[in-house]
Residue, then its C-alpha position, 0 to 999 in steps of 0.5 A: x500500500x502506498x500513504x501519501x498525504x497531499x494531492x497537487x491538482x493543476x489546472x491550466x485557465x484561459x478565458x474561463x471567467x464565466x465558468x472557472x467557479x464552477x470547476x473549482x466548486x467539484x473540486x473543493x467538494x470532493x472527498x479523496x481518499x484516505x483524507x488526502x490533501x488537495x492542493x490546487x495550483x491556478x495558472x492563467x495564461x493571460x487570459x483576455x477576459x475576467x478569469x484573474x479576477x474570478x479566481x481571486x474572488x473565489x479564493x478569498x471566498x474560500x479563505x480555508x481552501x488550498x489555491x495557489x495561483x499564478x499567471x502568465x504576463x504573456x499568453x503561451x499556450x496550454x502546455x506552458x502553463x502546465x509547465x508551471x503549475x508543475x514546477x510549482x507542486x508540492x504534492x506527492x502526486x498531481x493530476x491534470x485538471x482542465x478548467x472547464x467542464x468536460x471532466x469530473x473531479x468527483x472521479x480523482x479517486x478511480x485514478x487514485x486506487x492504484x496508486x494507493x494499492x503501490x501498484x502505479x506511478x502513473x495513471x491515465x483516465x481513459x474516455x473510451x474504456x469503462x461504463x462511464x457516461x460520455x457526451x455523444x459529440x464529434x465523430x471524426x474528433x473520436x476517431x482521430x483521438x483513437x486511432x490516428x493519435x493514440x494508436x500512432x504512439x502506441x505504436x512507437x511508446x510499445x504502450x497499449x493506451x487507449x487515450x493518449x490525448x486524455x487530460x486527466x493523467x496522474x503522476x508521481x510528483x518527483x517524476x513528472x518534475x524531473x521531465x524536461x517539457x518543451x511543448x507550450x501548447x497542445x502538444x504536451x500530450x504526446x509529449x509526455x506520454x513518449x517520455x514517460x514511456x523511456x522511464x525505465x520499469x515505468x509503471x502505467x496504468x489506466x482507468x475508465x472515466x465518464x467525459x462531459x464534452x464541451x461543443x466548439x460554442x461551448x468554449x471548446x479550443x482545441x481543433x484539426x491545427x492541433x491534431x496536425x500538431x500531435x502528430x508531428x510531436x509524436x514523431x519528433x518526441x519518439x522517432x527523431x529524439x532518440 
């Protein structure tokens, strides 16, 4: 068994004003398990809207819950601002928290289970195994996360993922922080998963999580440029970086 006292949650913000607070409600009310403490870490990618003020408001709202929040003096991308909260963590473990809605804390602790049991350093939260619910959305986006992306570095990382591209990935803190990440934006996906993949006896798992999916209208930000993308770093993160 493993006992560990602090969970890091990072969550990346870029125009989120409207609905951040909602985000930060799930998560708050969220009861990890073995009382595990949740630290939260903010990092807004100047943001262009009311996000910076929306997350003070609630933070001193919520004087006894753990936020620690950054910002950005220049917008760089998804990945950068991970990059960041990362750096900042002083959990055990963290897990990646997108801070829209499309993702359900309530679901840390299916992530933490094997973790707890000393089995895992590392687990992903799959959209597409398990009997979770899941909003019936774009076809072709699917397809392209299954398999063009997910099969493409399975391929080259020899891992049996069945969501490379998944937000929530949980990882022991010292080995995420000792990854040297280049990827600003959307690119830290493949990235990450190429790189943890050369941890020698690596050990990853993977659980089924339910997916709330946002509509482009919606707020939703990431597109075809961004899959083109994946797919380039998933051949320079693996193929020309060896």
């Amino acid at each position: 068994m493993e006992n560990f006292t602090k969970l890091s949650i990072v969550i990346p913000a870029y125009n989120e004003g409207r609905t951040i607070h909602l985000i930060l409600d799930r998560v708050r009310a969220v009861q990890l398990l073995n009382n595990i403490e949740k630290e939260v870490i903010i990092v807004n990618d100047c943001s262009k809207d009311d996000t910076e003020e929306a997350i003070l408001r609630y933070k001193e709202q919520n004087p006894g819950f753990n936020i620690q929040y950054y910002k950005h003096e220049v917008n760089q991308g998804k990945g950068a601002a991970l990059h960041t909260g990362i750096s900042k963590a002083t959990g055990e473990y963290l897990i990646i928290q997108d801070a829209d809605l499309e993702y359900d804390p309530e679901e840390y602790n299916l992530l933490l289970k094997p973790i707890l049991r000393g089995s895992a350093d590392i687990v992903y939260g799959s959209r597409f195994m398990g009997g979770k619910p899941h909003r019936i959305l774009f076809f072709w986006h699917s397809i392209g996360n299954k398999l063009v992306l997910t099969a493409l570095s399975n391929m080259f990382t020899n891992l049996n993922l069945t969501d490379m591209e998944t937000c929530y990935k949980l990882f022991r803190t010292p080995i995420i922080q000792g990854i040297k990440l280049k990827e600003k934006r959307f690119g830290f996906e493949p990235e990450v998963t190429a790189k943890i993949a050369r941890i020698p006896n690596i050990r990853i798992y993977e659980v089924g999580i339910s997916y709330y999916g946002r509509t482009y209208a919606e707020g939703k930000k990431i597109n075809w440029k961004d899959g083109i993308r994946a797919i380039y770093c998933i051949l320079k993160y693996n193929l020309f970086a060896r």
